[in-house]
N, CA, C and O atoms as CSV, one atom per row, in Angstrom:
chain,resi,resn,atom,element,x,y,z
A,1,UNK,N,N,-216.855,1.692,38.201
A,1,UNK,CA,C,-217.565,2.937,38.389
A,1,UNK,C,C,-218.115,3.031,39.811
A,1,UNK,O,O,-218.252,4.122,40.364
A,2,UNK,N,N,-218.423,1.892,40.386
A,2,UNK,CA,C,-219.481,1.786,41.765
A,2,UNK,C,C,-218.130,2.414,43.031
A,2,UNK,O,O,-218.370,3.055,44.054
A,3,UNK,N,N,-216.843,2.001,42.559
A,3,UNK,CA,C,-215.569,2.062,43.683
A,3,UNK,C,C,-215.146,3.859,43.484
A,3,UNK,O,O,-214.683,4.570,44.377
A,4,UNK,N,N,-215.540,4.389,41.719
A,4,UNK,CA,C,-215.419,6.063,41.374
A,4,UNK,C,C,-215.856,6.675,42.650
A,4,UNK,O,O,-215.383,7.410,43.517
A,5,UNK,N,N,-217.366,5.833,42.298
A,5,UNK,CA,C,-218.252,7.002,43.401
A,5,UNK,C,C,-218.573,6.563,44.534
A,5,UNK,O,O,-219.711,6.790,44.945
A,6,UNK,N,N,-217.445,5.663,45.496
A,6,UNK,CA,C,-218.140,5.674,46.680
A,6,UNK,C,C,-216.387,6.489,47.309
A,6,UNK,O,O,-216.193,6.906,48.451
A,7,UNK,N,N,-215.442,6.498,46.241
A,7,UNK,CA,C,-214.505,7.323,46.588
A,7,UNK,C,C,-215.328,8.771,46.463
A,7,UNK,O,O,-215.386,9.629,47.343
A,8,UNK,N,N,-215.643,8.796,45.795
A,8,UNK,CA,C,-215.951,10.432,45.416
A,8,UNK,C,C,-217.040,10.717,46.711
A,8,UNK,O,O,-216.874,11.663,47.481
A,9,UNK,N,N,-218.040,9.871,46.817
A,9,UNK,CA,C,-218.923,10.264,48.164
A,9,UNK,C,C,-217.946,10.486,49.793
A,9,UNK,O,O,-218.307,11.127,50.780
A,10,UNK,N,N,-216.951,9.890,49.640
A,10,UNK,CA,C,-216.556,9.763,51.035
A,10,UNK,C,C,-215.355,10.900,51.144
A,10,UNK,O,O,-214.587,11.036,52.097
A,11,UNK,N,N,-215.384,11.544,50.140
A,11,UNK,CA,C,-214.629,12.633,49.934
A,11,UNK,C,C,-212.885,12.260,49.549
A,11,UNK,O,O,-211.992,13.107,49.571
A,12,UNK,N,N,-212.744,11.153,49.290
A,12,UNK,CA,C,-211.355,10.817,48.761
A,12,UNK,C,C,-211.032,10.438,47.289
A,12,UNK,O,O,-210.768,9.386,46.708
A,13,UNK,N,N,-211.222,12.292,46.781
A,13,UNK,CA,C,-210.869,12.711,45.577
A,13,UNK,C,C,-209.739,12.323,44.288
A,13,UNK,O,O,-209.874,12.242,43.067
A,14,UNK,N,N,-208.775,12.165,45.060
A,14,UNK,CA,C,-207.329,11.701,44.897
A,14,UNK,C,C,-207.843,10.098,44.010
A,14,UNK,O,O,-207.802,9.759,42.828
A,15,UNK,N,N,-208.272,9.472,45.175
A,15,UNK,CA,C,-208.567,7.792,44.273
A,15,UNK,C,C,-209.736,7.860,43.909
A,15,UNK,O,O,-210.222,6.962,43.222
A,16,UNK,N,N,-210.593,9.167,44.370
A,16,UNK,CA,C,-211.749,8.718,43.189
A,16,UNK,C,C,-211.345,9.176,41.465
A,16,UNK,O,O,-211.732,8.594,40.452
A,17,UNK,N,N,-210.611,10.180,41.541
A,17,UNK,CA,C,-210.139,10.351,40.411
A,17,UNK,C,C,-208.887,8.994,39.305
A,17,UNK,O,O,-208.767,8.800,38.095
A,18,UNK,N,N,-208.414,8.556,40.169
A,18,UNK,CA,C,-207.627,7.295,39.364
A,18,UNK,C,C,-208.695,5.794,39.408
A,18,UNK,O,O,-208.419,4.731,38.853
A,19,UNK,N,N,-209.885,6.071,40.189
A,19,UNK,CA,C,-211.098,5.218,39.352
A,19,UNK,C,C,-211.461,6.032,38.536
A,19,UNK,O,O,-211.608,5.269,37.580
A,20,UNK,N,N,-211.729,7.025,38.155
A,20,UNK,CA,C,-212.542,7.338,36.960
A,20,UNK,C,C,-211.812,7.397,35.709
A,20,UNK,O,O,-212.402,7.470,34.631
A,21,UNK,N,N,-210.227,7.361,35.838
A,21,UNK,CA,C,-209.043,7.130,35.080
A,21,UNK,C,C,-209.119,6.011,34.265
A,21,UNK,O,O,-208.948,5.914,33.050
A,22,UNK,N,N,-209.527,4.801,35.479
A,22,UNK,CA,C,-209.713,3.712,35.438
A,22,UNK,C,C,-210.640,3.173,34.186
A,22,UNK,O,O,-210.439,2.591,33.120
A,23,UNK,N,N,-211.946,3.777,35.030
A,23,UNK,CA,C,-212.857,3.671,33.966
A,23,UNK,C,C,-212.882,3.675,32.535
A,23,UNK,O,O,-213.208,2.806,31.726
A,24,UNK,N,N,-212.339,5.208,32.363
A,24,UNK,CA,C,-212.427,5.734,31.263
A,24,UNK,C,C,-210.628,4.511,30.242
A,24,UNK,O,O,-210.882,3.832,29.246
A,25,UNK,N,N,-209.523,4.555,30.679
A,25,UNK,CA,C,-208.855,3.939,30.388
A,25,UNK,C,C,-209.802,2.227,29.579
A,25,UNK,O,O,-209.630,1.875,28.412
A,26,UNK,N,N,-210.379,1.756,30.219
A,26,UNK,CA,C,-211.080,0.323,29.805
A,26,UNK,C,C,-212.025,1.021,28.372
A,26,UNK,O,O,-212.131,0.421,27.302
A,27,UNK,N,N,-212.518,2.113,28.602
A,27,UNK,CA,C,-213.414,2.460,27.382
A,27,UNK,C,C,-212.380,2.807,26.380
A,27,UNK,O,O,-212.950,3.057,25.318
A,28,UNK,N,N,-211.345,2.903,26.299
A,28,UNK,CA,C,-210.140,3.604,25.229
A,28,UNK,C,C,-209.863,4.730,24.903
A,28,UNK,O,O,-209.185,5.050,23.927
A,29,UNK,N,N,-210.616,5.798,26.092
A,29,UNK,CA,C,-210.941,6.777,25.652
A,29,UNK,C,C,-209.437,7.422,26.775
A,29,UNK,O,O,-209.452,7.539,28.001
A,30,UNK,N,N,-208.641,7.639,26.115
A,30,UNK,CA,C,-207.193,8.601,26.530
A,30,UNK,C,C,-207.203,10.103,26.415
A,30,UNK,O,O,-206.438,10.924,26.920
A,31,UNK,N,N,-208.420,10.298,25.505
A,31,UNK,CA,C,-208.631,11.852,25.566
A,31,UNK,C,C,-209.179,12.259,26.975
A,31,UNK,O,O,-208.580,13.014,27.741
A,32,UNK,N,N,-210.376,11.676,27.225
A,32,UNK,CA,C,-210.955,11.570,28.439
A,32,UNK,C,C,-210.008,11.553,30.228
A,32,UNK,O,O,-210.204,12.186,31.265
A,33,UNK,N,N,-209.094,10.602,29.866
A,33,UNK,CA,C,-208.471,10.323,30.612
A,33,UNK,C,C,-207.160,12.175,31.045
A,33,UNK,O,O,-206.943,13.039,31.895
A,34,UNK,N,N,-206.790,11.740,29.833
A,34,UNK,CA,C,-205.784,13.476,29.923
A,34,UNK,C,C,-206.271,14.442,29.675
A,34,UNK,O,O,-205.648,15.266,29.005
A,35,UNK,N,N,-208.125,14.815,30.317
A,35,UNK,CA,C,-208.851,15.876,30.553
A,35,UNK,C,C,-208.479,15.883,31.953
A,35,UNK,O,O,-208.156,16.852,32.640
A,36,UNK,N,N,-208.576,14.581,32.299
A,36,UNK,CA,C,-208.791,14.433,33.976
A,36,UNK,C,C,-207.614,14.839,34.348
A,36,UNK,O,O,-207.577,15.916,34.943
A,37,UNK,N,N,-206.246,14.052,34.089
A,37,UNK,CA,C,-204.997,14.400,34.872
A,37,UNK,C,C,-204.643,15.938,34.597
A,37,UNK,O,O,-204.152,16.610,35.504
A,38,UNK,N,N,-204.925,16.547,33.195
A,38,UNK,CA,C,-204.736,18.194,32.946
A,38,UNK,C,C,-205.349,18.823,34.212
A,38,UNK,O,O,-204.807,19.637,34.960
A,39,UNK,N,N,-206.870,18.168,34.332
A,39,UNK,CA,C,-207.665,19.297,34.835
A,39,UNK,C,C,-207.334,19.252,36.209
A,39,UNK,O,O,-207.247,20.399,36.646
A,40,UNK,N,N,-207.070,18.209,37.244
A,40,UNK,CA,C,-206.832,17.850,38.356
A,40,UNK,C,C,-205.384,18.681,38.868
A,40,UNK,O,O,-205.182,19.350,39.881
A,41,UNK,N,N,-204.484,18.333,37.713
A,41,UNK,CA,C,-203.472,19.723,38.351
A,41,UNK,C,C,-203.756,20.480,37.997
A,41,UNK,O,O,-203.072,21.006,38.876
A,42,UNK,N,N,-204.273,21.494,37.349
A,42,UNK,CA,C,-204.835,22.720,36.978
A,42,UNK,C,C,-205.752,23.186,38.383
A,42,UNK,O,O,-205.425,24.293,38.811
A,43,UNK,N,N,-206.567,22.669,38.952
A,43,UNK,CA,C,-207.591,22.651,40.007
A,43,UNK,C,C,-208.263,21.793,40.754
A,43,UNK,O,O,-209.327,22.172,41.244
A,44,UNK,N,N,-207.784,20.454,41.000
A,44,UNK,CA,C,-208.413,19.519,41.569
A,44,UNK,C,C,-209.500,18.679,40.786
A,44,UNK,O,O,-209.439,18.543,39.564
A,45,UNK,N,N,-210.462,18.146,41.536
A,45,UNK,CA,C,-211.277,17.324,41.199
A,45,UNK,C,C,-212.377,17.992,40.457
A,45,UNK,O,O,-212.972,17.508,39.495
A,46,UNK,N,N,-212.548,18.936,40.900
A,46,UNK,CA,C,-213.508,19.548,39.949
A,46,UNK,C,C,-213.127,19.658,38.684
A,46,UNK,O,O,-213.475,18.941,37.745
A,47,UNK,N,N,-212.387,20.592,38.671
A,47,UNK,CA,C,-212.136,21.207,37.499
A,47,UNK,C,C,-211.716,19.866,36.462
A,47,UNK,O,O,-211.922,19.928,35.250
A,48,UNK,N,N,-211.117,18.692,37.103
A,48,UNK,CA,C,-210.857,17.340,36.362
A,48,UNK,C,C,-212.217,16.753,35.547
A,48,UNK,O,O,-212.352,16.379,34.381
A,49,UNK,N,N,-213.094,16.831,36.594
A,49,UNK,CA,C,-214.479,16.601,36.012
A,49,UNK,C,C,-215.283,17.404,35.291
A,49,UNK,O,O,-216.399,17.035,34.926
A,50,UNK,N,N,-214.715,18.743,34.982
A,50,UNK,CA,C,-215.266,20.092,34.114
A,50,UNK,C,C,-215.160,19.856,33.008
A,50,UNK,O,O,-216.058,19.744,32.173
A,51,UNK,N,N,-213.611,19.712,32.829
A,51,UNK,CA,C,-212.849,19.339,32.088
A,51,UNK,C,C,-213.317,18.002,30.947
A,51,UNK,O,O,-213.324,18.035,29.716
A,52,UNK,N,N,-213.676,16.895,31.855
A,52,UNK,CA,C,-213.672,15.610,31.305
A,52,UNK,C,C,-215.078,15.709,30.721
A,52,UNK,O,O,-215.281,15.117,29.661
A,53,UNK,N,N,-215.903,16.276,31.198
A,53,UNK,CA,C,-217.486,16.192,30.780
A,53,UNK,C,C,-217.500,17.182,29.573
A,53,UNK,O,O,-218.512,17.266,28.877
A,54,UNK,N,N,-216.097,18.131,29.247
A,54,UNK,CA,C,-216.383,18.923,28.096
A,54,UNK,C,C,-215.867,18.124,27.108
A,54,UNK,O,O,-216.434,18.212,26.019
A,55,UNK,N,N,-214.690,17.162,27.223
A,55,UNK,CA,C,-214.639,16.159,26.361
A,55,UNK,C,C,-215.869,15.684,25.398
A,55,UNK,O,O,-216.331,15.855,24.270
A,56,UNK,N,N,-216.130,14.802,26.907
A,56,UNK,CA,C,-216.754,14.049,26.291
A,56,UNK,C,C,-218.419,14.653,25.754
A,56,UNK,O,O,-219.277,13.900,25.294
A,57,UNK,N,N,-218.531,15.599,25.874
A,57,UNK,CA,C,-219.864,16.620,25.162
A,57,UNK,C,C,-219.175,17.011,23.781
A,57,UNK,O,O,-219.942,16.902,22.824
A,58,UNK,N,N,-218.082,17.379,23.525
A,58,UNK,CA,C,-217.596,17.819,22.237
A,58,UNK,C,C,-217.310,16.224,21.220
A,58,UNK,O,O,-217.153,16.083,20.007
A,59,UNK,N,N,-217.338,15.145,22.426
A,59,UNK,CA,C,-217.025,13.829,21.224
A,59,UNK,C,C,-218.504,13.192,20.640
A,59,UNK,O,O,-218.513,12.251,19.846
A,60,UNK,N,N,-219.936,13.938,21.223
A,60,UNK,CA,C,-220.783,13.375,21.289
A,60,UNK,C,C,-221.553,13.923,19.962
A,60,UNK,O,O,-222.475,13.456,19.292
A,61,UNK,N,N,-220.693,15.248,19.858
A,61,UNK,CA,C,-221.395,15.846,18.573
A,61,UNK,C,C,-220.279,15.115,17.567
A,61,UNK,O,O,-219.977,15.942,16.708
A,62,UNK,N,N,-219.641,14.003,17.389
A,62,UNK,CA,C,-219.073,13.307,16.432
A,62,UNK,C,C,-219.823,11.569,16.900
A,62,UNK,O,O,-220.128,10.700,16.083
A,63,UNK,N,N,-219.888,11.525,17.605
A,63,UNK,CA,C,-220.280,9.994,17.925
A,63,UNK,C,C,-221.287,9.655,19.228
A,63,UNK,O,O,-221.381,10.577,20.038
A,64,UNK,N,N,-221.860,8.740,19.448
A,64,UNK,CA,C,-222.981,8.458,20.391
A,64,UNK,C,C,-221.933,8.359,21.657
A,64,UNK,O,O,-220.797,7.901,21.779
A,65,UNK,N,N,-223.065,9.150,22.730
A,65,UNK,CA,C,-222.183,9.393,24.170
A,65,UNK,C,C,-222.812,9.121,24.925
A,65,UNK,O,O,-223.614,10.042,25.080
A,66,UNK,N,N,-223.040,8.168,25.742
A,66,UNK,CA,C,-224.443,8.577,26.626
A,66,UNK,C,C,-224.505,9.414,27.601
A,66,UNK,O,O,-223.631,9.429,28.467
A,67,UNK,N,N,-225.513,10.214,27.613
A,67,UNK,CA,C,-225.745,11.554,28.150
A,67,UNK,C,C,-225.742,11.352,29.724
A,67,UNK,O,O,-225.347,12.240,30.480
A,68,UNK,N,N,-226.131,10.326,30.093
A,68,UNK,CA,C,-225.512,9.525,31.479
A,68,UNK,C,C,-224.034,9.958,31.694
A,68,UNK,O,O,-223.600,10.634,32.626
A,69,UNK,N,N,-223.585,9.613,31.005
A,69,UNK,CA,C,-222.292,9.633,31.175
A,69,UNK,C,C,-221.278,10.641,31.514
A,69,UNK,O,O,-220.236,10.668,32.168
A,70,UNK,N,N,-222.210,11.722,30.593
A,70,UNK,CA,C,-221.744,13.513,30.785
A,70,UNK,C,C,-222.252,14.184,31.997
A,70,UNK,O,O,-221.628,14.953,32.729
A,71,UNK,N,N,-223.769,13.687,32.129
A,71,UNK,CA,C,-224.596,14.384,33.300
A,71,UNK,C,C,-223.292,13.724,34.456
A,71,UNK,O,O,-222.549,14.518,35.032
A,72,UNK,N,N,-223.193,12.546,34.622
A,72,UNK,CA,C,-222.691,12.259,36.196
A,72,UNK,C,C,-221.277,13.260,36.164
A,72,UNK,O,O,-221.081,13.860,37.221
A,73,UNK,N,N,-220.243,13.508,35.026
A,73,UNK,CA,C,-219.418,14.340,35.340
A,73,UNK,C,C,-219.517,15.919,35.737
A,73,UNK,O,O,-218.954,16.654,36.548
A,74,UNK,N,N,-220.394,16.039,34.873
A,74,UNK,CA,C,-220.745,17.357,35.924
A,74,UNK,C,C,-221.525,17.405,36.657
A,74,UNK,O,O,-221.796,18.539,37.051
A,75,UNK,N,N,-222.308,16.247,37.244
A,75,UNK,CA,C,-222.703,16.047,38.395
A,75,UNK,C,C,-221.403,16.581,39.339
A,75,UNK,O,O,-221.463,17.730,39.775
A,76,UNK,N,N,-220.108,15.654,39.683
A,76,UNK,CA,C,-219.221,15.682,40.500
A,76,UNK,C,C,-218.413,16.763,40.313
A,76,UNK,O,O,-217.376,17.039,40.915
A,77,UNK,N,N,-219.140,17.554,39.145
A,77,UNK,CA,C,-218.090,19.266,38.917
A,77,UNK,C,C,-219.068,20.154,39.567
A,77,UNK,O,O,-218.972,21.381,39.525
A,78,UNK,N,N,-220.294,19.325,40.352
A,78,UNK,CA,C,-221.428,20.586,40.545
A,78,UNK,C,C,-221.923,21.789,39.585
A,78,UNK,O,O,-222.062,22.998,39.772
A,79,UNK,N,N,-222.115,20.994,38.553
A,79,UNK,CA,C,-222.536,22.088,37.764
A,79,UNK,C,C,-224.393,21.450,36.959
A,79,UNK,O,O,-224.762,20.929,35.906
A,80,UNK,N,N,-225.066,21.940,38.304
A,80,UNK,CA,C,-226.252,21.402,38.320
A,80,UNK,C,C,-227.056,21.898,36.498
A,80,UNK,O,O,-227.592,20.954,35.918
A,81,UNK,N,N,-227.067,22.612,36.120
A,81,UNK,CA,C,-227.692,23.230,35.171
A,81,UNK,C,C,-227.340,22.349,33.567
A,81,UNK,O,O,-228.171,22.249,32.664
A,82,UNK,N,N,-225.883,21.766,33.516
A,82,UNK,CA,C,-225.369,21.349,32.306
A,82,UNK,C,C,-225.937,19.430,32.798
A,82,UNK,O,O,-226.202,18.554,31.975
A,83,UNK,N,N,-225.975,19.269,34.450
A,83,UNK,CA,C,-226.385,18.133,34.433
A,83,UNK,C,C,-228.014,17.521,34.148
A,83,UNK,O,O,-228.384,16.387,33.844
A,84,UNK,N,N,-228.819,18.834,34.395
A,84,UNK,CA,C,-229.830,18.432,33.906
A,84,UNK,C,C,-230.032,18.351,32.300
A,84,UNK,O,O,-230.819,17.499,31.889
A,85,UNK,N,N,-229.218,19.377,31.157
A,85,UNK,CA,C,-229.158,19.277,29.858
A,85,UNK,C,C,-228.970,18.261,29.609
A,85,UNK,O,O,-229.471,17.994,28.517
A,86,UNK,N,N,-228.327,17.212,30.189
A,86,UNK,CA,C,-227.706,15.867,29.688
A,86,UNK,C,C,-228.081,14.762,30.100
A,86,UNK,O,O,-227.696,13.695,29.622
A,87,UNK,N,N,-229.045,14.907,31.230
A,87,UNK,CA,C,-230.185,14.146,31.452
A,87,UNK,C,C,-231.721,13.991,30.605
A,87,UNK,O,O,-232.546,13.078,30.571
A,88,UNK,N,N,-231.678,14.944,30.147
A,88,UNK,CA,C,-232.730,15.601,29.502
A,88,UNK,C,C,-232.135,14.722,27.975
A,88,UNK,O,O,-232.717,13.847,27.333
A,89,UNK,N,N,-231.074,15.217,27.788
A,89,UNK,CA,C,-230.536,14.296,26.630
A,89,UNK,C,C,-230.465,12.653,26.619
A,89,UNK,O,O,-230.429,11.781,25.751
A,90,UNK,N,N,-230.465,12.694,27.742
A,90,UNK,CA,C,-230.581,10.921,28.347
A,90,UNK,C,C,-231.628,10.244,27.759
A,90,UNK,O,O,-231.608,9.309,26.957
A,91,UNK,N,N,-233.120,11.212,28.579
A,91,UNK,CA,C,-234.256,10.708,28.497
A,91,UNK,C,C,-234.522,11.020,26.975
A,91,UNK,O,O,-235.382,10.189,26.685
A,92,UNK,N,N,-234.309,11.616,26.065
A,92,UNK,CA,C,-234.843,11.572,24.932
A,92,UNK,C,C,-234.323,10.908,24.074
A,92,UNK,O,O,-234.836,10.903,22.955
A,93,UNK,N,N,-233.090,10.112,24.351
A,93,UNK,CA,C,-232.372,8.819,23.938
A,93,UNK,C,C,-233.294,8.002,24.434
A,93,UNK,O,O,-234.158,8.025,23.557
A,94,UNK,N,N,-233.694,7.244,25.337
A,94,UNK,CA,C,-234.034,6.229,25.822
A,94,UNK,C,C,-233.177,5.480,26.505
A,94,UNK,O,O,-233.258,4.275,26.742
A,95,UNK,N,N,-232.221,6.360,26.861
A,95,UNK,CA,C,-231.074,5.719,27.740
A,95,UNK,C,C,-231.264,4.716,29.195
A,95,UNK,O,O,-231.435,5.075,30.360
A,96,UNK,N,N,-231.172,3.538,28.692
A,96,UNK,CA,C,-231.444,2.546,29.947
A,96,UNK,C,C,-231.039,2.822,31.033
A,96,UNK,O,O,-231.738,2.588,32.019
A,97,UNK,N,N,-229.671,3.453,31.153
A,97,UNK,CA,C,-229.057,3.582,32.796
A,97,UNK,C,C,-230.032,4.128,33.373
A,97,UNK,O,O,-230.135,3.713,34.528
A,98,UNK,N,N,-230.924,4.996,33.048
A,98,UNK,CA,C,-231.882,5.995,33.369
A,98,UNK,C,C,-232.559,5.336,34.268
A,98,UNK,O,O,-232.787,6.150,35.163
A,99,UNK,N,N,-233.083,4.164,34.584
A,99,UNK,CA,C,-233.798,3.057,35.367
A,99,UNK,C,C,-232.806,3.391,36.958
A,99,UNK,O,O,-233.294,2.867,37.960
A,100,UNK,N,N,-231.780,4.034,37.124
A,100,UNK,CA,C,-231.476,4.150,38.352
A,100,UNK,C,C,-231.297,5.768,38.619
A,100,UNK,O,O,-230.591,6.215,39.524
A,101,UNK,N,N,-232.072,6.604,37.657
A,101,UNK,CA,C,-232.429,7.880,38.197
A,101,UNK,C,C,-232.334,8.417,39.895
A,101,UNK,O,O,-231.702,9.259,40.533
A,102,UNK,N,N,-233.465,7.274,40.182
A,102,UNK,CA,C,-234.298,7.780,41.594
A,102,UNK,C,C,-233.426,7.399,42.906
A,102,UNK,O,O,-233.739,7.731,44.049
A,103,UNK,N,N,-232.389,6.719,42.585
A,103,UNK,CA,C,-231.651,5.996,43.416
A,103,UNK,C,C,-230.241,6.317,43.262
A,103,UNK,O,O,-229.551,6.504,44.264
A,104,UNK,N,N,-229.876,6.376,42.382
A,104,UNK,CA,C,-228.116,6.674,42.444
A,104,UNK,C,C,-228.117,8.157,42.995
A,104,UNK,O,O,-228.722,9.220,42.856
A,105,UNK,N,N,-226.496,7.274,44.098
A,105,UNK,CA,C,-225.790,8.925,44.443
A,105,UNK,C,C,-225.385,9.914,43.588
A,105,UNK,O,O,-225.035,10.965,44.125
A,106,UNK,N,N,-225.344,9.851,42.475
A,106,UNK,CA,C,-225.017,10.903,41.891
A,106,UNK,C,C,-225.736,12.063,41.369
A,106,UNK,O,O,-225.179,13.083,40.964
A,107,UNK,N,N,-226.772,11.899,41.390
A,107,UNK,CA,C,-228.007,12.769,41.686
A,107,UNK,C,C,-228.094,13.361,43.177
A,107,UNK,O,O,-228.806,14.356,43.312
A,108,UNK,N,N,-227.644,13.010,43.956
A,108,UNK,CA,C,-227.825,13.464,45.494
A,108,UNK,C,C,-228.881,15.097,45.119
A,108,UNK,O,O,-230.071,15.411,45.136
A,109,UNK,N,N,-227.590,15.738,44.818
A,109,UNK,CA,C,-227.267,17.371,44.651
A,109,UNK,C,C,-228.815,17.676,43.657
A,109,UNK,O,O,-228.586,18.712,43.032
A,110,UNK,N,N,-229.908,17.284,43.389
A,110,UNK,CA,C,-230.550,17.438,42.314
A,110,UNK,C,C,-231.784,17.119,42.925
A,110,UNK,O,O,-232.701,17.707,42.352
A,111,UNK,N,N,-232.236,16.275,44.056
A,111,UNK,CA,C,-233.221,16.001,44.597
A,111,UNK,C,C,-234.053,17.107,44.626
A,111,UNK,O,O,-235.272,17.041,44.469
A,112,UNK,N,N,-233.622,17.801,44.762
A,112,UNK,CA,C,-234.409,19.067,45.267
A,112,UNK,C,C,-235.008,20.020,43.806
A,112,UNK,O,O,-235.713,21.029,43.819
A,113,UNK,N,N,-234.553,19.432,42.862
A,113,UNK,CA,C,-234.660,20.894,41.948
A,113,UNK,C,C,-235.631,20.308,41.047
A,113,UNK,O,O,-235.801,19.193,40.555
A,114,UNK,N,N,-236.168,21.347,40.998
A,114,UNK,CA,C,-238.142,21.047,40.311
A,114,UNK,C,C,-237.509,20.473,39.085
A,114,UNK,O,O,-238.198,19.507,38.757
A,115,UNK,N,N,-236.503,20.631,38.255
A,115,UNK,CA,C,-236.862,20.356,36.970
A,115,UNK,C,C,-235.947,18.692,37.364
A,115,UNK,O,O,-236.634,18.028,36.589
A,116,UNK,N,N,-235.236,17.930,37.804
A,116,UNK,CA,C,-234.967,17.242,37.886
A,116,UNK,C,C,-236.733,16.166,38.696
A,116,UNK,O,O,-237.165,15.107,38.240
A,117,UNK,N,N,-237.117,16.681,39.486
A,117,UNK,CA,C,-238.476,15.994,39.824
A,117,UNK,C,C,-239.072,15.969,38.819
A,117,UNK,O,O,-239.713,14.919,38.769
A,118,UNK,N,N,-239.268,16.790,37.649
A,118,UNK,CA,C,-239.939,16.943,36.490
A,118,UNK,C,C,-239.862,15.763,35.736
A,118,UNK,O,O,-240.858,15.149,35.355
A,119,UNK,N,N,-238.523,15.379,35.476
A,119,UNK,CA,C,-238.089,14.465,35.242
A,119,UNK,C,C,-238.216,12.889,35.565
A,119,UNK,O,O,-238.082,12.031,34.692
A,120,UNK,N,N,-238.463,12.635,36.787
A,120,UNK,CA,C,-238.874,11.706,37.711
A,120,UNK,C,C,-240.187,11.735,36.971
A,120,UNK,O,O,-240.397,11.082,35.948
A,121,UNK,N,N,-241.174,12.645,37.634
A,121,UNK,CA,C,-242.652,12.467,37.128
A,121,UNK,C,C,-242.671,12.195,35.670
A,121,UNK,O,O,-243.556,11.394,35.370
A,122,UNK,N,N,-241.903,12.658,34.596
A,122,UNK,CA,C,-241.738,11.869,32.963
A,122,UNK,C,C,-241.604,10.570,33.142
A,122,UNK,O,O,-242.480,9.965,32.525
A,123,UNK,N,N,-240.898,9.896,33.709
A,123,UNK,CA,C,-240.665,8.533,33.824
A,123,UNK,C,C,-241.193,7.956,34.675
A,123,UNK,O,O,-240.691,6.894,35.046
A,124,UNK,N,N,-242.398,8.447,35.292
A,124,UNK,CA,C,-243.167,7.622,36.274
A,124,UNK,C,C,-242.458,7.060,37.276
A,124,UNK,O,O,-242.749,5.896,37.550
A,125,UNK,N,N,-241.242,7.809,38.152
A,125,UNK,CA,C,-240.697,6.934,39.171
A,125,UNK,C,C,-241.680,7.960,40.668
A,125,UNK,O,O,-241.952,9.161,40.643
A,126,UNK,N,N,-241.950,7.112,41.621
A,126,UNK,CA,C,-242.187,7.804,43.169
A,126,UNK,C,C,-241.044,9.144,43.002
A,126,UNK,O,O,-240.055,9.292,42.284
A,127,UNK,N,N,-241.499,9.737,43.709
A,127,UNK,CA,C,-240.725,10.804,44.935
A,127,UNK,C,C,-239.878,10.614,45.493
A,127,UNK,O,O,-240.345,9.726,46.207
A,128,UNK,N,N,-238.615,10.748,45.894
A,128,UNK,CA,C,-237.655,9.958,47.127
A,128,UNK,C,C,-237.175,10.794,47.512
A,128,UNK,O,O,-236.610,11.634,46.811
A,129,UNK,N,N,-237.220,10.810,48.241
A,129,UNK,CA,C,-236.279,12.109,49.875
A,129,UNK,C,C,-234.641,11.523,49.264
A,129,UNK,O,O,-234.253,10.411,48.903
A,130,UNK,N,N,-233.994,12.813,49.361
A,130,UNK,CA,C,-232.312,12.664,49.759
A,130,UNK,C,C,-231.807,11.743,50.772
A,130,UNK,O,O,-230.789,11.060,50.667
A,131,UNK,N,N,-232.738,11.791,51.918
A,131,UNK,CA,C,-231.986,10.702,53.073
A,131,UNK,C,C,-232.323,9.465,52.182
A,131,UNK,O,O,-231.434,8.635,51.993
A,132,UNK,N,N,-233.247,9.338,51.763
A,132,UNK,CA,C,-233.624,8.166,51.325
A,132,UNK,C,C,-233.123,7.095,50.280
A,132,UNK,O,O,-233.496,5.941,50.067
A,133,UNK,N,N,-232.124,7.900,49.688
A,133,UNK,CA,C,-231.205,7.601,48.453
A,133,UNK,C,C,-229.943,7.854,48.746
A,133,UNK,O,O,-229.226,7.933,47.748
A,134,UNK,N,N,-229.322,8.037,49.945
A,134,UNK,CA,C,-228.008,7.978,50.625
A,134,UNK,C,C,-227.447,6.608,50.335
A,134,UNK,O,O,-228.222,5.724,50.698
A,135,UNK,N,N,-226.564,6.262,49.904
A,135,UNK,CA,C,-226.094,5.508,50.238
A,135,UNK,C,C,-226.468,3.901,48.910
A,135,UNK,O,O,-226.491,2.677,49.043
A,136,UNK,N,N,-226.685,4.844,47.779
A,136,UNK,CA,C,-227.338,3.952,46.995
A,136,UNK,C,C,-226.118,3.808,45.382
A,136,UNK,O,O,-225.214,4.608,45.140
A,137,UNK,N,N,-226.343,3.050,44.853
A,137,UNK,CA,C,-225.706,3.163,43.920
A,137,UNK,C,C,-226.060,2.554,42.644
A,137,UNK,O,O,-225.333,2.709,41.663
């Protein structure tokens, strides 16, 4: 996942997408996987990650998903609004990944938005500037 997104930060879509292939391939999840390759020729990386995060939101109302898991895909589909729903779903799991909120790049895009700070202040983490979480994972 750490090699997904430092492809995906450096803008080389192409192999960040056959890590997240990757990924998802080791979890067994092939549905997941042929969201991504559908959606990627259909429209690129986005739409691969639109795609894959609707998966895996429709498998969650049959089985436990972690909401981590959905937020970061549409994190990388930019679709700030469904990523906070699924953060929000995170935190009311008790979802451990959650401990790297304040720091992972994949939040970059979110620093800024009151209800994601909202969030921060629920879990008692500091404040952190965007420059400040560059480069973190």
């Amino acid at each position: 996942m750490g090699l997904w997104g430092a492809l995906y930060k450096t803008q080389r879509y192409e192999e960040a997408l056959a890590e997240a292939k990757k990924f998802f391939a080791v979890l067994g999840d092939h549905e997941v996987e042929d969201a991504l390759r559908r959606g990627y020729a259909d429209g690129g990386y986005t739409k691969a990650m639109h795609l894959a995060a609707g998966v895996l939101a429709a498998q969650s109302e049959q089985n436990h998903v972690p909401g981590v898991r959905i937020a970061r895909l549409y994190a990388h589909a930019g679709e700030k609004d469904q990523v906070i729903r699924w953060l929000e779903k995170a935190y009311e799991q008790h979802e451990t990944t959650l401990v790297h909120l304040n720091v992972a790049w994949d939040w970059d895009n979110l620093r800024d938005d009151p209800r994601f700070q909202d969030l921060l202040r629920r879990m008692d983490f500091p404040a952190v500037s965007l420059g400040a979480s560059r480069g973190s994972s």
